[in-house]
C-alpha positions as a Markdown table, in Angstrom:
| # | Residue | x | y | z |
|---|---|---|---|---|
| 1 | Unk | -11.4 | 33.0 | -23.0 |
| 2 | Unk | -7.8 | 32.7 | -24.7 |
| 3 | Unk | -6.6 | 29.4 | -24.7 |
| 4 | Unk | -3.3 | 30.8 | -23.3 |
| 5 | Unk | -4.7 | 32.6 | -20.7 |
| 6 | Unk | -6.7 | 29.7 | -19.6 |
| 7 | Unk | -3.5 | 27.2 | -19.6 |
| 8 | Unk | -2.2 | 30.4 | -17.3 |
| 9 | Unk | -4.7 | 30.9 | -14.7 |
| 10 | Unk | -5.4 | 26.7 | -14.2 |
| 11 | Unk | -1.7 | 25.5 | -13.6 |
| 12 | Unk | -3.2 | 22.8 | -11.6 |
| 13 | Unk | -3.1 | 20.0 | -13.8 |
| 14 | Unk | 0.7 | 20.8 | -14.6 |
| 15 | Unk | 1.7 | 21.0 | -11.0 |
| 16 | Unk | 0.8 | 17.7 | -10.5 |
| 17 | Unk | 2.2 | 16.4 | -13.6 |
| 18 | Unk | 5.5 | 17.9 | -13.4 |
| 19 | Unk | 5.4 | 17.0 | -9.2 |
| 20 | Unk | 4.9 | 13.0 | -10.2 |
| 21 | Unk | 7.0 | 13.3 | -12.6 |
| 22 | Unk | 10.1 | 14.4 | -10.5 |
| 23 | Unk | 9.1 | 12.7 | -7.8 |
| 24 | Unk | 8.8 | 9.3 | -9.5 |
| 25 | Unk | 13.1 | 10.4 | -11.4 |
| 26 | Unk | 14.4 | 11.5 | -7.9 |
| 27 | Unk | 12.8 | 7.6 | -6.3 |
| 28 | Unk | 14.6 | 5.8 | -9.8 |
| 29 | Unk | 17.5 | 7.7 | -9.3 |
| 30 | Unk | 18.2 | 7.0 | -5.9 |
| 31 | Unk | 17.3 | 3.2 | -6.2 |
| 32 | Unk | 19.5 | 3.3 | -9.1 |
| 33 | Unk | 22.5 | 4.5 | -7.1 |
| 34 | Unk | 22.2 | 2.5 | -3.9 |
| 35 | Unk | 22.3 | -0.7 | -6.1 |
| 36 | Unk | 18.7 | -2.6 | -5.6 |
| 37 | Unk | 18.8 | -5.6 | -7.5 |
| 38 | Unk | 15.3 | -5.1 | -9.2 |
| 39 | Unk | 15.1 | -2.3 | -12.2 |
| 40 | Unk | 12.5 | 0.8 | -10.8 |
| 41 | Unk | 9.8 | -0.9 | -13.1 |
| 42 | Unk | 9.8 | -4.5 | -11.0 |
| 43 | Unk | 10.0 | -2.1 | -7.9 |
| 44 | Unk | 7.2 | 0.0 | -8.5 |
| 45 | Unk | 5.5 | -3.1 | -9.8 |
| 46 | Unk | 6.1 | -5.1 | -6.6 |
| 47 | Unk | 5.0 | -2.1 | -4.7 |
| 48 | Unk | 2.0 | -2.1 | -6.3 |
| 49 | Unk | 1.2 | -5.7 | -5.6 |
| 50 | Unk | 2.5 | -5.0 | -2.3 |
| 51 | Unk | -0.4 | -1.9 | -1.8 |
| 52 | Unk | -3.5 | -4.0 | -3.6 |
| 53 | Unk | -2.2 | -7.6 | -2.5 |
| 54 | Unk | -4.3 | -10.4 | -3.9 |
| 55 | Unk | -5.3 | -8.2 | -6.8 |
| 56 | Unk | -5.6 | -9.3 | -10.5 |
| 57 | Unk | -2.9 | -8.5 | -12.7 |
| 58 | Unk | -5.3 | -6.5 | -15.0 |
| 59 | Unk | -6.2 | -4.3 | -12.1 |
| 60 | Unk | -2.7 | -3.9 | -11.1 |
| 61 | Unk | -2.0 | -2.7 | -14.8 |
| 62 | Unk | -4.5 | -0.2 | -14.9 |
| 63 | Unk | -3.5 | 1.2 | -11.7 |
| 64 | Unk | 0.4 | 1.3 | -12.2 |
| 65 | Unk | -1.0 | 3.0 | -16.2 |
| 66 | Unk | 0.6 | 0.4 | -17.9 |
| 67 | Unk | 0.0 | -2.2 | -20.7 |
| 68 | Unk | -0.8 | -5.4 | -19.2 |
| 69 | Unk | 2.0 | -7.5 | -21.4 |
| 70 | Unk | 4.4 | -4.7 | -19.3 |
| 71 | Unk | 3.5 | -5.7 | -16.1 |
| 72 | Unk | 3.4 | -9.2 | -17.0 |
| 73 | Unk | 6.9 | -8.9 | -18.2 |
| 74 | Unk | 7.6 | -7.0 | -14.8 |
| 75 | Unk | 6.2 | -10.0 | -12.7 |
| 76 | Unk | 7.5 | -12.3 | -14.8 |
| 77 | Unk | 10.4 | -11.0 | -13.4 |
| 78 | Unk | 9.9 | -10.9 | -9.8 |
| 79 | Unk | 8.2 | -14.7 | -9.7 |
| 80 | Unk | 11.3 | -15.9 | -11.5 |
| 81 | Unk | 13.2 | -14.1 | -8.1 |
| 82 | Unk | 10.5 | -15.6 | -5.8 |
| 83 | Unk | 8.9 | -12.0 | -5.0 |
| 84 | Unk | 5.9 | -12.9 | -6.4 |
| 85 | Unk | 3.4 | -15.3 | -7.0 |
| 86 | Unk | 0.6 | -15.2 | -9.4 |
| 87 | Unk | -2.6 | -17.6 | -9.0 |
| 88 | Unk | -5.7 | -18.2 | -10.7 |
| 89 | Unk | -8.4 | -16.1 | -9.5 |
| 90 | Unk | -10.9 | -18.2 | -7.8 |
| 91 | Unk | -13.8 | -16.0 | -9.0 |
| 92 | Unk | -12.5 | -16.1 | -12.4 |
| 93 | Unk | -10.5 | -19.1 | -14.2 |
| 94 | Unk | -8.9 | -17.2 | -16.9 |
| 95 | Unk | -7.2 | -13.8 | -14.4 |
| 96 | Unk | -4.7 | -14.7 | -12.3 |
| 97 | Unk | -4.3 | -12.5 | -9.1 |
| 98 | Unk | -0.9 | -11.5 | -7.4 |
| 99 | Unk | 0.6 | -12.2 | -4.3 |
| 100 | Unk | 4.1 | -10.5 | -2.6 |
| 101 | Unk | 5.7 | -13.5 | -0.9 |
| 102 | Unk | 7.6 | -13.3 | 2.3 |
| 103 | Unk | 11.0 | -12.6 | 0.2 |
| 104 | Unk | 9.6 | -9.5 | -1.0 |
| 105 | Unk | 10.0 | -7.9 | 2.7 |
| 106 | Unk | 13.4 | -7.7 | 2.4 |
| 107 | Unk | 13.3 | -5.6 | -1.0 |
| 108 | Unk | 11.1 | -3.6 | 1.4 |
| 109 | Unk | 13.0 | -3.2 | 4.0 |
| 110 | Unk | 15.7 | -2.0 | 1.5 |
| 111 | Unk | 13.8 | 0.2 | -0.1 |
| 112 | Unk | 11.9 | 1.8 | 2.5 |
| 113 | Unk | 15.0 | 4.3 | 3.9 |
| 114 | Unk | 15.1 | 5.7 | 0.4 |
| 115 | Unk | 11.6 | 6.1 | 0.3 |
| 116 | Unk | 11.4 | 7.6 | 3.0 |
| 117 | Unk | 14.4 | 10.3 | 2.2 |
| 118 | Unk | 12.4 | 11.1 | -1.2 |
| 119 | Unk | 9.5 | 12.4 | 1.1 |
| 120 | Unk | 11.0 | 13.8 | 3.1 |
| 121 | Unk | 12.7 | 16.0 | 0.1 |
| 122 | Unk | 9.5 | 16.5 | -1.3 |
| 123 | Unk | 7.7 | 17.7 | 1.7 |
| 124 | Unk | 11.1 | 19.7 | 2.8 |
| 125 | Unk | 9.9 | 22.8 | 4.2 |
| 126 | Unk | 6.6 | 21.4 | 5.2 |
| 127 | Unk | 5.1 | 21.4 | 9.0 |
| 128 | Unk | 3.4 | 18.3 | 10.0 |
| 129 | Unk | 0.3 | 20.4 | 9.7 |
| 130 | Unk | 0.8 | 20.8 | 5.8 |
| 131 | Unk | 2.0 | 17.3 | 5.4 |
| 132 | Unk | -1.1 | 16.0 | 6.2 |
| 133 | Unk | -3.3 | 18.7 | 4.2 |
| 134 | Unk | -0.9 | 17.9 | 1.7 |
| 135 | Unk | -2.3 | 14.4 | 1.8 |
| 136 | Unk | -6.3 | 14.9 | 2.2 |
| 137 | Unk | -5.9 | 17.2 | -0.5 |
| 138 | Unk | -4.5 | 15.1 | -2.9 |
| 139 | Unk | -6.5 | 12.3 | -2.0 |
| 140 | Unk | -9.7 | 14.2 | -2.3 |
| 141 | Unk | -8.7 | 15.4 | -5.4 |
| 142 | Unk | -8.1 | 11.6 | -6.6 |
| 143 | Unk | -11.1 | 10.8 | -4.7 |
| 144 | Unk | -13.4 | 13.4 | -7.3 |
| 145 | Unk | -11.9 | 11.6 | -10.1 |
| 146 | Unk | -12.7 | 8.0 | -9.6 |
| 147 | Unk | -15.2 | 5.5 | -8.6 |
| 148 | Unk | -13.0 | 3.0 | -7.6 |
| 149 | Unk | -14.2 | 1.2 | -4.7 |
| 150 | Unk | -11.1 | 0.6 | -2.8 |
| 151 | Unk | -9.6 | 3.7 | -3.5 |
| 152 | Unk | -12.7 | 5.5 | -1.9 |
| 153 | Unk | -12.2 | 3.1 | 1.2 |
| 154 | Unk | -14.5 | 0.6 | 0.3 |
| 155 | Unk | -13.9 | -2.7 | 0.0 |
| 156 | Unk | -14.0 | -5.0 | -3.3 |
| 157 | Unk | -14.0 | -8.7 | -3.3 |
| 158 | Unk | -13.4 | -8.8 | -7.3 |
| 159 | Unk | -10.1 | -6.2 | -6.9 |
């Protein structure tokens, strides 16, 4: 099979590409424009702490698909506002794992109403039926991809 016709026939990949991509532009721009004091990379990085709370910052890294002196730089940058705190991992002397503090619920609270009006534009058109298939069928697609415990639903003391 042609190359070309196989890129045309299994557009897949590129729909969900391009989709994150535009979704994650639209989410910076409007954060951008209402004024929140943190840049979209200490967002996205205190959402992520936020999502996988007492995680090490290597795991955070990984999952965010950045360099670990990046999100270092990010949280850096959110301790320094007390939004953050990072401790050494009990289980491990030499990882630290990452906390939200209660400051960070604010940022939250902020951000959530613009959150919420970038789903809603992306799901525009959508009935709560497809919402929802929209969502167990992307999750069982990331599901066939991994073997991470806790995104499976399992649990992991060493997150």
């Amino acid at each position: 099979m042609p190359v070309s016709q196989l890129l045309h026939s299994n557009p897949l990949g590129f729909l969900i590409v391009d989709v994150a991509r535009l979704f994650r532009q639209e989410f910076e721009r409007i954060v951008v424009e209402a004024g929140i004091e943190l840049t979209p990379g200490e967002l996205r990085a205190l959402a992520h702490v936020a999502r996988l709370e007492g995680s090490r910052q290597a795991v955070l890294a990984d999952r965010m698909g950045v360099e670990p002196m990046t999100l270092s730089a990010y949280l850096d940058r959110l301790e320094a506002r007390g939004l953050v705190t990072r401790a050494t991992d009990p289980h491990d002397r030499r990882a630290k794992v990452v906390r939200t503090t209660e400051a960070a619920s604010r940022i939250f609270e902020e951000t959530r109403p613009l959150a919420v009006a970038v789903y809603d534009r992306i799901t525009s058109g959508f009935n709560d039926t497809e919402r929802e298939q929209a969502l167990d069928l992307l999750g069982r697609m990331r599901a066939n991809l991994t073997s991470d415990p806790s995104i499976l639903g399992q649990t992991s003391e060493a997150a």
